[in-house]
N, CA and C atoms as an extended XYZ file, in Angstrom:
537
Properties=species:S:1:pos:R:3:atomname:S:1:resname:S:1:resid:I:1 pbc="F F F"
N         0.839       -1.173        0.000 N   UNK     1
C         0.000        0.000        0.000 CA  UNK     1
C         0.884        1.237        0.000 C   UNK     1
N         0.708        2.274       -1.484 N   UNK     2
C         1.453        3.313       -1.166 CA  UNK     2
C         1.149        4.163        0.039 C   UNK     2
N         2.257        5.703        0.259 N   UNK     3
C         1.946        6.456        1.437 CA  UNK     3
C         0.277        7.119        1.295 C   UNK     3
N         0.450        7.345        0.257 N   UNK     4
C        -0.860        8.116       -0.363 CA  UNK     4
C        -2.315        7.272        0.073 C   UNK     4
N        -1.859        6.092       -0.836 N   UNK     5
C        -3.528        5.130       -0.584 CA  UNK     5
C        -3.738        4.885        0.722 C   UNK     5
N        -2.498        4.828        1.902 N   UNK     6
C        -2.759        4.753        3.369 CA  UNK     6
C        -3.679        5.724        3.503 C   UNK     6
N        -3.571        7.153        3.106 N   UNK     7
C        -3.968        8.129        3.770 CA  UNK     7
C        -5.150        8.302        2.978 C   UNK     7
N        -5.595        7.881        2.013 N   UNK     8
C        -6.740        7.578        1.899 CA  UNK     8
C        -7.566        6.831        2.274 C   UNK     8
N        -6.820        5.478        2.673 N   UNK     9
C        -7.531        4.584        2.883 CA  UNK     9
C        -8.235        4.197        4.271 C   UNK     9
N        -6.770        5.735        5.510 N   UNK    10
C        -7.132        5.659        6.744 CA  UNK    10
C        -9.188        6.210        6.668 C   UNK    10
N        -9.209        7.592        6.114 N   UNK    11
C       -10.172        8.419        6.026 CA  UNK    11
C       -11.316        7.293        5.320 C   UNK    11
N       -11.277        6.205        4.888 N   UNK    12
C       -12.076        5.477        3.944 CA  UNK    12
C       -12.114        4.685        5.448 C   UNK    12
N       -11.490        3.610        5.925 N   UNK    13
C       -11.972        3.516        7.221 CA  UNK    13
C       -12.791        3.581        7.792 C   UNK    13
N       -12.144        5.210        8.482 N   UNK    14
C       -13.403        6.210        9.493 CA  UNK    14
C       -14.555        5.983        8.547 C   UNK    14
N       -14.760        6.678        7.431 N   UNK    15
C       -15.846        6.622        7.357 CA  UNK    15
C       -16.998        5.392        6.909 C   UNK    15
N       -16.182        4.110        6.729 N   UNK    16
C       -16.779        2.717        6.927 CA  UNK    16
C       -17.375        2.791        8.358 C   UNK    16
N       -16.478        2.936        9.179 N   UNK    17
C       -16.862        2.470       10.510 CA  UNK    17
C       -17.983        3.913       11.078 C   UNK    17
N       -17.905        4.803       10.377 N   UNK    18
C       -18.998        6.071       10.635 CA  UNK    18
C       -20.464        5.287       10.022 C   UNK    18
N       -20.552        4.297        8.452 N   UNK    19
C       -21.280        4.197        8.048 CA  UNK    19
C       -22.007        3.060        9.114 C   UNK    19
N       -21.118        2.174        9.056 N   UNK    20
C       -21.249        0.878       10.203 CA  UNK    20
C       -22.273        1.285       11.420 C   UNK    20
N       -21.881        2.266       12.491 N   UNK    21
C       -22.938        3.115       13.287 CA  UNK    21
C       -24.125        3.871       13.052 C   UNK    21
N       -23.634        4.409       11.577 N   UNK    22
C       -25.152        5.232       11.291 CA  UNK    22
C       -26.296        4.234       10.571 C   UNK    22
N       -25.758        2.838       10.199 N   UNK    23
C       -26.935        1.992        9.621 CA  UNK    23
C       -27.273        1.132       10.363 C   UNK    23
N       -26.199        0.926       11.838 N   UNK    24
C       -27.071       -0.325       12.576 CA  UNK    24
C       -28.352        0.481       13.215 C   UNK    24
N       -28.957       -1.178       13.494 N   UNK    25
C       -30.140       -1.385       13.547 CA  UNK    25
C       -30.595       -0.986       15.057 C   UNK    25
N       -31.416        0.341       14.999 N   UNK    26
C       -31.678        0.624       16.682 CA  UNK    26
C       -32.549       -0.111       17.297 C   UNK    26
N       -32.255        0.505       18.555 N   UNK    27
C       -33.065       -0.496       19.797 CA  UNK    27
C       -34.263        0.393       19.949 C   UNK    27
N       -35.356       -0.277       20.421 N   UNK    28
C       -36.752        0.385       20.350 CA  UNK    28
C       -36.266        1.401       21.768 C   UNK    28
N       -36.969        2.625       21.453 N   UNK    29
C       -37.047        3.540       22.641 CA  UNK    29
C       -36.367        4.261       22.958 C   UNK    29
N       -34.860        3.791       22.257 N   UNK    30
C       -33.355        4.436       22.770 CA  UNK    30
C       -32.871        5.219       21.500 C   UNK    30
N       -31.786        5.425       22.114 N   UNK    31
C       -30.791        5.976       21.216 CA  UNK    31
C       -29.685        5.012       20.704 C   UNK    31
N       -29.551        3.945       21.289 N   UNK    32
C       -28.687        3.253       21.136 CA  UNK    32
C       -29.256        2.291       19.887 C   UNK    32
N       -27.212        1.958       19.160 N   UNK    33
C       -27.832        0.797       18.357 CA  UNK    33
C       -27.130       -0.281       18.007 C   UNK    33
N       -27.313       -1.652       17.681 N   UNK    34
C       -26.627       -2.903       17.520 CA  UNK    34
C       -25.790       -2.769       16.783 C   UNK    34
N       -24.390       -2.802       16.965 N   UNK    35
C       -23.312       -2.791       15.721 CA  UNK    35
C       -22.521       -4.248       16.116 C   UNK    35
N       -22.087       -4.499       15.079 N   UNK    36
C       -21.261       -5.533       14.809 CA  UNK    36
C       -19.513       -5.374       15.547 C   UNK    36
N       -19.727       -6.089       17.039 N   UNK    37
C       -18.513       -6.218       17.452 CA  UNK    37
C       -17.235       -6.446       16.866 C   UNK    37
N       -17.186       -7.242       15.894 N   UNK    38
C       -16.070       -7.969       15.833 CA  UNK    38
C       -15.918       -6.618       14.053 C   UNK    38
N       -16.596       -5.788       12.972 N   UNK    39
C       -16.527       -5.593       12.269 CA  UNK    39
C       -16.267       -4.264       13.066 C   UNK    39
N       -16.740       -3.632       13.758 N   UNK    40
C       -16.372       -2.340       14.112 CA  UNK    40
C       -14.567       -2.236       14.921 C   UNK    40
N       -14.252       -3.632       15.620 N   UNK    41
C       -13.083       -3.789       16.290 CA  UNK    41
C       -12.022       -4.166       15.093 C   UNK    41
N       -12.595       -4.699       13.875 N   UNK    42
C       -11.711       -4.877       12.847 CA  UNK    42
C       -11.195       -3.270       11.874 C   UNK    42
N       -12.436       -2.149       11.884 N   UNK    43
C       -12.098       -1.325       11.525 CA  UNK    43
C       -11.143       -0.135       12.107 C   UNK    43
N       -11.594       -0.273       13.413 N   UNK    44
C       -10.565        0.160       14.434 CA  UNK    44
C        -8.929        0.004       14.253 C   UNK    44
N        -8.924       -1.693       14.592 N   UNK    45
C        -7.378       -1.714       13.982 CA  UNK    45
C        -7.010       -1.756       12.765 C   UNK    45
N        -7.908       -1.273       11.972 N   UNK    46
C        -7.196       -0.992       10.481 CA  UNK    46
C        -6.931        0.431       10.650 C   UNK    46
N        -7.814        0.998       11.491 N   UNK    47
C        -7.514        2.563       11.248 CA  UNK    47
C        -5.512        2.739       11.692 C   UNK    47
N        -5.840        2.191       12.938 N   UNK    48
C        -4.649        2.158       14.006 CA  UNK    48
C        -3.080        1.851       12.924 C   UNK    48
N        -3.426        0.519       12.374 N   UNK    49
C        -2.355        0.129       11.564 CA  UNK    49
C        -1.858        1.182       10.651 C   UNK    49
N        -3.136        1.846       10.170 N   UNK    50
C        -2.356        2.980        8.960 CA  UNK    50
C        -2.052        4.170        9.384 C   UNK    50
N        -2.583        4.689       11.032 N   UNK    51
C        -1.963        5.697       11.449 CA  UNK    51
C        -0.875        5.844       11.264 C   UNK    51
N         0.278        4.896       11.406 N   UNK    52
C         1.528        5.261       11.461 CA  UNK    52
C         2.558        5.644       10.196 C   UNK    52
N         1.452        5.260        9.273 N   UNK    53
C         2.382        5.542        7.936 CA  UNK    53
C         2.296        6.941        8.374 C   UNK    53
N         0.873        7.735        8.079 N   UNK    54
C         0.816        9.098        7.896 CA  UNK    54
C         1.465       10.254        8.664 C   UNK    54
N         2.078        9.286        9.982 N   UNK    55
C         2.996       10.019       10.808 CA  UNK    55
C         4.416        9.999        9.640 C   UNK    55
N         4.719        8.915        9.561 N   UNK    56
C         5.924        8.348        9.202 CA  UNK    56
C         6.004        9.611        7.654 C   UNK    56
N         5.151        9.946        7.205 N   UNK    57
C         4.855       10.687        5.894 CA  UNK    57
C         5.022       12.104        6.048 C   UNK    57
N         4.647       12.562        7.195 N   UNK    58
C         4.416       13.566        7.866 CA  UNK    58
C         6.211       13.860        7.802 C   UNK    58
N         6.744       12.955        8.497 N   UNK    59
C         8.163       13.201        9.115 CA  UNK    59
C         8.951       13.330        7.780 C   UNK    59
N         8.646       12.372        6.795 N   UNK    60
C         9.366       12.633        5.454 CA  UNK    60
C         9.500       13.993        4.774 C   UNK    60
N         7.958       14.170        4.511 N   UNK    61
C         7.796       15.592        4.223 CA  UNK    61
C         8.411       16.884        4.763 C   UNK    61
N         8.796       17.060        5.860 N   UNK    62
C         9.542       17.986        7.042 CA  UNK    62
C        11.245       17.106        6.702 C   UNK    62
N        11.612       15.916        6.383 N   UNK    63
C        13.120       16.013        6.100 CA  UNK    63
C        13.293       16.206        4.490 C   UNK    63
N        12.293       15.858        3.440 N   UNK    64
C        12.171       16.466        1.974 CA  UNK    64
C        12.830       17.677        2.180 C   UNK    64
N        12.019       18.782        2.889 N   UNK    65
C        11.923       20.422        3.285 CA  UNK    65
C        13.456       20.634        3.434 C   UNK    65
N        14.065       19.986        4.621 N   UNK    66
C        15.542       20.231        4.953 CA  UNK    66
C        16.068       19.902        3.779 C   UNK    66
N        16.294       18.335        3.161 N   UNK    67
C        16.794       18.304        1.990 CA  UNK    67
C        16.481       19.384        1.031 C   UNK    67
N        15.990       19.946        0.834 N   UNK    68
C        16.156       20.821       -0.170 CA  UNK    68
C        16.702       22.413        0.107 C   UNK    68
N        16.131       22.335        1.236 N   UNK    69
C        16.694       24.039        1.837 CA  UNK    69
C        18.499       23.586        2.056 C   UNK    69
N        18.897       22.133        2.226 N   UNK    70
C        20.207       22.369        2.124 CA  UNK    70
C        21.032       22.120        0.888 C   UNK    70
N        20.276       21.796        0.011 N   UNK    71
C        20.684       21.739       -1.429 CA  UNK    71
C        20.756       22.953       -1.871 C   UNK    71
N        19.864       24.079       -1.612 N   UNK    72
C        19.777       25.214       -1.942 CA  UNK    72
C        21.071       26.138       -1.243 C   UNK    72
N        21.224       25.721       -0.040 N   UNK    73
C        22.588       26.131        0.503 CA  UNK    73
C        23.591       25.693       -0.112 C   UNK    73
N        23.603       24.400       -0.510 N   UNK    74
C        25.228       24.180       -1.019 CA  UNK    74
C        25.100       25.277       -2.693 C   UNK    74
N        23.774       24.924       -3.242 N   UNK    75
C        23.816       25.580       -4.502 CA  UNK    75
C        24.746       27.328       -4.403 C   UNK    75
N        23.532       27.704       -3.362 N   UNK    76
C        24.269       29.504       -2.951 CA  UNK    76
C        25.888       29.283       -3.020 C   UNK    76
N        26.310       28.554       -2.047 N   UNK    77
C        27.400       28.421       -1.333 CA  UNK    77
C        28.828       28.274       -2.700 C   UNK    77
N        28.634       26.937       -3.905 N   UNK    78
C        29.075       27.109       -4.818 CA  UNK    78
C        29.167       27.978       -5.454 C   UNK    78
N        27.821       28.954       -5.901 N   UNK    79
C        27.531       30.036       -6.066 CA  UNK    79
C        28.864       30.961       -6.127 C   UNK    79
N        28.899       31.315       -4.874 N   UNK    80
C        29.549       32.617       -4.212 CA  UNK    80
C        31.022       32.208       -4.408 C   UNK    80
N        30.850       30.881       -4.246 N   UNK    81
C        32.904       30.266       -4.160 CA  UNK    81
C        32.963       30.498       -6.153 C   UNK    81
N        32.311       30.331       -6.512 N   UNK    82
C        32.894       30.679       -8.435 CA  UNK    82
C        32.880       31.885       -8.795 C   UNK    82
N        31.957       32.570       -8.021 N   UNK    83
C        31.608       34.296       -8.429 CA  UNK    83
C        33.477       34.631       -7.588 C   UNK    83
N        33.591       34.190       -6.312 N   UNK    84
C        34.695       34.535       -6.112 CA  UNK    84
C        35.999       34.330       -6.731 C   UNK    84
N        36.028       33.215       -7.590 N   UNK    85
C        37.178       31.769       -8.310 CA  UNK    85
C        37.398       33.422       -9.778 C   UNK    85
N        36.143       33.806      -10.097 N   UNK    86
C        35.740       34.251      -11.346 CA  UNK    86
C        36.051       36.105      -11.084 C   UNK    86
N        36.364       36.425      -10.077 N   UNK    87
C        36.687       37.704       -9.280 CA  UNK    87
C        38.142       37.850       -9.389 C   UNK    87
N        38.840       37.049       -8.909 N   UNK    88
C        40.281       36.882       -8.805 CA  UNK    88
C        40.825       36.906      -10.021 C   UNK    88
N        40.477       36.396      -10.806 N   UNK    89
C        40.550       36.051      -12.286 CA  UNK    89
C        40.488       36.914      -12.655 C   UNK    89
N        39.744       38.278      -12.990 N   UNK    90
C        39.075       39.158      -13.264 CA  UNK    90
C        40.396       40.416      -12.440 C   UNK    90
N        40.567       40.325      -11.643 N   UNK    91
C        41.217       41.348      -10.776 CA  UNK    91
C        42.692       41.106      -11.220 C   UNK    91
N        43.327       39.879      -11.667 N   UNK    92
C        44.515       39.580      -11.748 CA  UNK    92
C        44.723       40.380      -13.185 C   UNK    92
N        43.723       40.856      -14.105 N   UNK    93
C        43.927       42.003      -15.066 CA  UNK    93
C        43.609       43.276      -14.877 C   UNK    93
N        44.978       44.249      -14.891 N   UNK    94
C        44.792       45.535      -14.379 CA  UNK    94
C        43.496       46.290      -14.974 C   UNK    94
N        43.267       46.153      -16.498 N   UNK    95
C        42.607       46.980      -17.478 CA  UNK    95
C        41.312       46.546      -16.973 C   UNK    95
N        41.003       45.257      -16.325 N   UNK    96
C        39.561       44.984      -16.112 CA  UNK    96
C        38.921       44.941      -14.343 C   UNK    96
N        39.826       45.734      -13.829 N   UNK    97
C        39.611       45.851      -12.151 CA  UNK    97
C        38.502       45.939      -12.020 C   UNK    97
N        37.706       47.099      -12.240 N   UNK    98
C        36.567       47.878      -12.236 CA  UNK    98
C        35.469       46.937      -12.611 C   UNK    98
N        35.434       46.753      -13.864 N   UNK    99
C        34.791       45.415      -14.129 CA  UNK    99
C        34.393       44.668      -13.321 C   UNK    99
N        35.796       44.011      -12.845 N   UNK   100
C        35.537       42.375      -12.288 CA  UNK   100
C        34.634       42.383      -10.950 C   UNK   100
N        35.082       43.871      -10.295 N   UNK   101
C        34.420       43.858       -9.318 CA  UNK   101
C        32.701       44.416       -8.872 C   UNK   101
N        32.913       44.841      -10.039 N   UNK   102
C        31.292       45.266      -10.637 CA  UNK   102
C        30.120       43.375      -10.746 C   UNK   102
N        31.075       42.831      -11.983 N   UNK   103
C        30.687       41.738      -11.907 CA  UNK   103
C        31.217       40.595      -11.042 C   UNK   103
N        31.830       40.514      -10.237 N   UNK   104
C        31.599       40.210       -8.941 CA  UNK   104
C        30.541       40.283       -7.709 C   UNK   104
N        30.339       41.362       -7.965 N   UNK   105
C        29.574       41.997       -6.879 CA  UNK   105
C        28.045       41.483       -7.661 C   UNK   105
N        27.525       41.617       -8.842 N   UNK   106
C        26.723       41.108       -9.183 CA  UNK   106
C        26.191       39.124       -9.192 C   UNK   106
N        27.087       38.675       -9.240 N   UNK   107
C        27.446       37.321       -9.249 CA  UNK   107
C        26.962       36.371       -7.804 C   UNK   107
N        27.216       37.521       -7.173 N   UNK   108
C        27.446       37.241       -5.542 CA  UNK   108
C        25.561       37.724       -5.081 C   UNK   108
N        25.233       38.923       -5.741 N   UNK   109
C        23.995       39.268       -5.634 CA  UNK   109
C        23.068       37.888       -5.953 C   UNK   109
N        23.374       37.568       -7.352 N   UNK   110
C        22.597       36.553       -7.778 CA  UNK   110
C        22.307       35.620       -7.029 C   UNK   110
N        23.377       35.313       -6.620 N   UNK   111
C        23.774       33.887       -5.557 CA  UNK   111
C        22.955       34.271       -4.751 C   UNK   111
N        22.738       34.764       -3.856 N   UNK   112
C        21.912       35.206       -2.789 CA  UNK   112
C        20.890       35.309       -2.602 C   UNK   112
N        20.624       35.839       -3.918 N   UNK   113
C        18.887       36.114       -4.616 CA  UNK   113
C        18.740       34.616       -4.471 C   UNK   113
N        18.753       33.995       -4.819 N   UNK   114
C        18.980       32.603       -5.503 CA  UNK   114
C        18.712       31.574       -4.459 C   UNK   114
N        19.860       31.405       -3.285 N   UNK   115
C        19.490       31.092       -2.568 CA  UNK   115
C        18.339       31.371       -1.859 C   UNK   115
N        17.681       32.533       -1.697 N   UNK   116
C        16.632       33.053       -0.761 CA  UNK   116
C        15.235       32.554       -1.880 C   UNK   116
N        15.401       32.327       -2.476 N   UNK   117
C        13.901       32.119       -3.367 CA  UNK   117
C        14.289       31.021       -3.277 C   UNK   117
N        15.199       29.908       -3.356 N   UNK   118
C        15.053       28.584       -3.162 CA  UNK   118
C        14.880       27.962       -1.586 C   UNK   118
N        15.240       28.821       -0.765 N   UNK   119
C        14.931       28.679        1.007 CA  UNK   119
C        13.242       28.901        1.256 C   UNK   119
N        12.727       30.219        0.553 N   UNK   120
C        10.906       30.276        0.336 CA  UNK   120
C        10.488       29.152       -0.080 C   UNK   120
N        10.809       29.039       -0.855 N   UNK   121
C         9.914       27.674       -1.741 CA  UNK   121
C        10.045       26.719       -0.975 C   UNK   121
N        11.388       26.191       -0.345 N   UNK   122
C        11.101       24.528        0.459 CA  UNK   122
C        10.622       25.245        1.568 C   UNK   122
N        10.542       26.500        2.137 N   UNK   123
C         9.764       26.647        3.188 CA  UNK   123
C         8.259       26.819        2.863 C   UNK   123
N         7.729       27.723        1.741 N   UNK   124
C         6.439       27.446        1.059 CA  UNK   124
C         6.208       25.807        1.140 C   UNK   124
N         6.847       25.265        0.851 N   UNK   125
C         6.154       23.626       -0.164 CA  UNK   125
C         6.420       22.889        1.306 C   UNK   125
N         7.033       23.087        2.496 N   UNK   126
C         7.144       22.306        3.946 CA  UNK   126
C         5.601       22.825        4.043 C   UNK   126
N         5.239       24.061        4.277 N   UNK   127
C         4.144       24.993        5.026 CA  UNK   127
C         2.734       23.923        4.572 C   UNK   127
N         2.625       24.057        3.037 N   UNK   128
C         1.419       23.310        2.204 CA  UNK   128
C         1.801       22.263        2.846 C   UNK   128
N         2.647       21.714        2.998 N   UNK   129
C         2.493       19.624        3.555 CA  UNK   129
C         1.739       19.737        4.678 C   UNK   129
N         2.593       20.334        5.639 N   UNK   130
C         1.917       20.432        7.023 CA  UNK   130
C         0.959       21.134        7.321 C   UNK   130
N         0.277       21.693        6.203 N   UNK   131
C        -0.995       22.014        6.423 CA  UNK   131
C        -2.307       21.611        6.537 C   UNK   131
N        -1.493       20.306        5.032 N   UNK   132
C        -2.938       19.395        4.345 CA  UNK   132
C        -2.913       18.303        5.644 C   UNK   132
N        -1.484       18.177        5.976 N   UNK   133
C        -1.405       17.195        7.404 CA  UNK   133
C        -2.549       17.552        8.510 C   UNK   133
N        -2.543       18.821        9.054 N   UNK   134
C        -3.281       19.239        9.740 CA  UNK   134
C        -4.843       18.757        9.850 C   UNK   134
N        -4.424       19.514        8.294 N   UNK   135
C        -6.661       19.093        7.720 CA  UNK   135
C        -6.801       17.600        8.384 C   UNK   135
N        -6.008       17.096        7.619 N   UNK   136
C        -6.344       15.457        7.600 CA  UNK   136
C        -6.814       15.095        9.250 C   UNK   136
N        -5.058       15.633        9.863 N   UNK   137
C        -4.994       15.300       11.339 CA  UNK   137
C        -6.965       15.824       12.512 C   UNK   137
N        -6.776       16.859       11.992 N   UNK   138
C        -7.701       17.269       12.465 CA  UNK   138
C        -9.002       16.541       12.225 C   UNK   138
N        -9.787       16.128       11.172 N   UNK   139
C       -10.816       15.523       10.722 CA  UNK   139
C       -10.716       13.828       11.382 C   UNK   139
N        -9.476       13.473       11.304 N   UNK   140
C        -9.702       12.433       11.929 CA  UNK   140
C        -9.560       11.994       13.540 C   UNK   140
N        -9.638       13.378       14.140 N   UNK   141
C        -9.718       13.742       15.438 CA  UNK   141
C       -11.319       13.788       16.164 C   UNK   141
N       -11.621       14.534       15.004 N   UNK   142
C       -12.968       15.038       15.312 CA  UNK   142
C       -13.937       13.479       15.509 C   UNK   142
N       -13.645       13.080       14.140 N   UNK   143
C       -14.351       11.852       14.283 CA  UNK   143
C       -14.019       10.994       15.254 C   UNK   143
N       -12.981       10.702       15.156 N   UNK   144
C       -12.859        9.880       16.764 CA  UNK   144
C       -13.572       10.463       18.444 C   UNK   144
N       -13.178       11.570       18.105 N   UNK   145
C       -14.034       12.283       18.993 CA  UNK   145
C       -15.433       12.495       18.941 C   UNK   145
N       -16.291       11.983       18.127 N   UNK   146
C       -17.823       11.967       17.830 CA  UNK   146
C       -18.125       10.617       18.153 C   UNK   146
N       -16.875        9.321       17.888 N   UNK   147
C       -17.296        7.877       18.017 CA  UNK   147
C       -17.399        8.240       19.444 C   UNK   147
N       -16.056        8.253       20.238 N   UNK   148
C       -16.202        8.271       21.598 CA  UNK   148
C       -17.811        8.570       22.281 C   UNK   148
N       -18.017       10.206       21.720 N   UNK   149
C       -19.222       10.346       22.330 CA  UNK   149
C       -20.530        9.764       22.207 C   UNK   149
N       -20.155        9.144       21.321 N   UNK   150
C       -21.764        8.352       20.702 CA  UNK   150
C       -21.156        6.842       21.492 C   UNK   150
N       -20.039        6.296       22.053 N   UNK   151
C       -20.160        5.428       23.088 CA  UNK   151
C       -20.195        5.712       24.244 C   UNK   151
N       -20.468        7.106       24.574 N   UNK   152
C       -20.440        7.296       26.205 CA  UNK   152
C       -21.809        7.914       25.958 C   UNK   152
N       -22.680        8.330       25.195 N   UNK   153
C       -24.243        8.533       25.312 CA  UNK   153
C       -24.906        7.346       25.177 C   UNK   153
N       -24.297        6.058       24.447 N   UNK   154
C       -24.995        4.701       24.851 CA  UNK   154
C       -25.191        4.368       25.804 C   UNK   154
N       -23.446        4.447       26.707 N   UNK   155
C       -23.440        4.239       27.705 CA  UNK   155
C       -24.731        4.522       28.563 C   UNK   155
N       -24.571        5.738       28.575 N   UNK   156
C       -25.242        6.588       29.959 CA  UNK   156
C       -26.902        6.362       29.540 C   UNK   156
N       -27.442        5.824       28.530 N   UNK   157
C       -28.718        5.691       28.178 CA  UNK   157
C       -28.841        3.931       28.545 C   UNK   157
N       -27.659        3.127       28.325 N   UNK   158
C       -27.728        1.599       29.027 CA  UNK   158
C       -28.852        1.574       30.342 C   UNK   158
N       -29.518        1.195       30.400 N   UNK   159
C       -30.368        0.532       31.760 CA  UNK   159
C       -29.333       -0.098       32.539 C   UNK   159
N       -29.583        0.430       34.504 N   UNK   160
C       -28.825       -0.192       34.890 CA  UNK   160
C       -29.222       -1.861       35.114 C   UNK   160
N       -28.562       -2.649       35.774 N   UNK   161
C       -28.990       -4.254       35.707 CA  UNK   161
C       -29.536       -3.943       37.219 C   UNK   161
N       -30.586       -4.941       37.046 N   UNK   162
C       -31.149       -4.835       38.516 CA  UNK   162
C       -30.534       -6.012       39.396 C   UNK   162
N       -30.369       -5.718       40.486 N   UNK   163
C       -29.905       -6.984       41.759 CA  UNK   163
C       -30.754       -7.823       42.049 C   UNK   163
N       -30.704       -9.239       42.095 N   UNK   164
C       -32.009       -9.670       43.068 CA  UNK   164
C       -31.922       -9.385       44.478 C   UNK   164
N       -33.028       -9.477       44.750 N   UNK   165
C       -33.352       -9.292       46.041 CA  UNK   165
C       -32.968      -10.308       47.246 C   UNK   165
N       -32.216      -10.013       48.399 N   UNK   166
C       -31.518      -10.954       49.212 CA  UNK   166
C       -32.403      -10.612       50.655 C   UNK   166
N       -32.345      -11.860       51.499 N   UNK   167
C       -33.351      -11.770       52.264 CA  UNK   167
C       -32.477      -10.219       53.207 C   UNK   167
N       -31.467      -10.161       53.529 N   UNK   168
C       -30.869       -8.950       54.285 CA  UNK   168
C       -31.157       -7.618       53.637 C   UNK   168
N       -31.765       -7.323       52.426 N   UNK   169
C       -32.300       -6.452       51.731 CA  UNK   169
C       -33.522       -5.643       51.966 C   UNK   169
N       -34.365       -6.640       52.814 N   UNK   170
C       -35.507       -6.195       53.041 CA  UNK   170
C       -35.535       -4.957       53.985 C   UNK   170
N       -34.892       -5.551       55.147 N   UNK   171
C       -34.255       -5.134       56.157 CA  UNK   171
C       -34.115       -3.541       55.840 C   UNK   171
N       -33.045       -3.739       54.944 N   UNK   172
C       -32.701       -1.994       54.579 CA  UNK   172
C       -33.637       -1.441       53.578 C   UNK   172
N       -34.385       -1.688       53.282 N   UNK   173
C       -35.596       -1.336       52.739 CA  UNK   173
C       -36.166       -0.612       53.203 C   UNK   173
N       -36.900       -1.335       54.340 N   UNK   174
C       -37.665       -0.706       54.946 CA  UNK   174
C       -37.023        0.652       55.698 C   UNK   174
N       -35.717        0.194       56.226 N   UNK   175
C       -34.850        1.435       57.249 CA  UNK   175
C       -35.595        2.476       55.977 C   UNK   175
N       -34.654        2.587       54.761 N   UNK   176
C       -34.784        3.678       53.811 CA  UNK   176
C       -36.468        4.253       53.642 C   UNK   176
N       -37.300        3.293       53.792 N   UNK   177
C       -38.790        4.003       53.414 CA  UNK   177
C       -38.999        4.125       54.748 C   UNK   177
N       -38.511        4.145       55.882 N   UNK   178
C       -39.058        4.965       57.129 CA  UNK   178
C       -38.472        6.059       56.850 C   UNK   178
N       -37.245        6.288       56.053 N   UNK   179
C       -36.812        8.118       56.268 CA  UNK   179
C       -37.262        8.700       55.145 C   UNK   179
């Protein structure tokens, strides 16, 4: 499974196991409704299993970013060492001093320019990853956070189980309906 189809396939999941709850079959009177133990606990750990790619994707994307912001450094960095290689050169002829250091000084500009629009961009193109990360992260927060609550409003709508009645019961029975 590529990184991609994980992260589709986490969100395809959730919303199996969203569909799974919204079509079982309710109980008369309640809110509550019959879902399939063993199909809802199977979707669960599928979700679980593919969480970790999208971390693992997450982390790629943020060392992509470095890789390239330091490619862009060595690029500058060469840059400036040839504008300089190409300066010296330039200076070692009297008639073209003026020159060299004109175009020097331009060379070195470039470089710089250069570098800084290639440092935006892997910082632009990091920003968009970890953004769409976010979305994702977030949506599949929420929903987990909607399952939860729709198992703790079952809960609390469950009937409690009644005790039978023990002959020492009576006893305190009655204490309680005298007060």
């Amino acid at each position: 499974m590529t990184e991609e189809s994980q992260g589709e396939s986490l969100v395809a999941i959730l919303d199996e196991l969203a569909d799974l709850v919204a079509s079982a079959r309710s109980m008369p009177m309640s809110a509550s409704v019959l879902v399939n133990r063993a199909e809802a606990l199977e979707l669960i750990e599928s979700a679980k299993s593919v969480l970790p790619g999208q971390i693992t994707r997450a982390q790629g994307v943020v060392a992509d970013a470095d890789a390239v912001l330091g490619r862009a450094r060595l690029e500058a960095s060469d840059l400036v060492e040839r504008a300089k290689e190409r300066a010296e050169e330039l200076v070692s002829s009297e008639s073209v001093v003026a020159q060299a250091k004109t175009r020097a000084e331009e060379i070195v500009t470039e470089a710089r320019a250069s570098a800084d629009r290639l440092s935006r961009e892997a910082d632009d193109y990091c920003d968009r990853q970890l953004a769409q990360f976010e979305i994702d992260l977030n949506a599949i927060s929420s929903q987990v956070s909607a399952g939860r609550a729709r198992l703790e409003e079952r809960a609390r709508h469950r009937p409690e189980p009644q005790r039978a009645s023990t002959p020492g019961d009576e006893g305190a029975r009655s204490a309680e309906e005298k007060e």
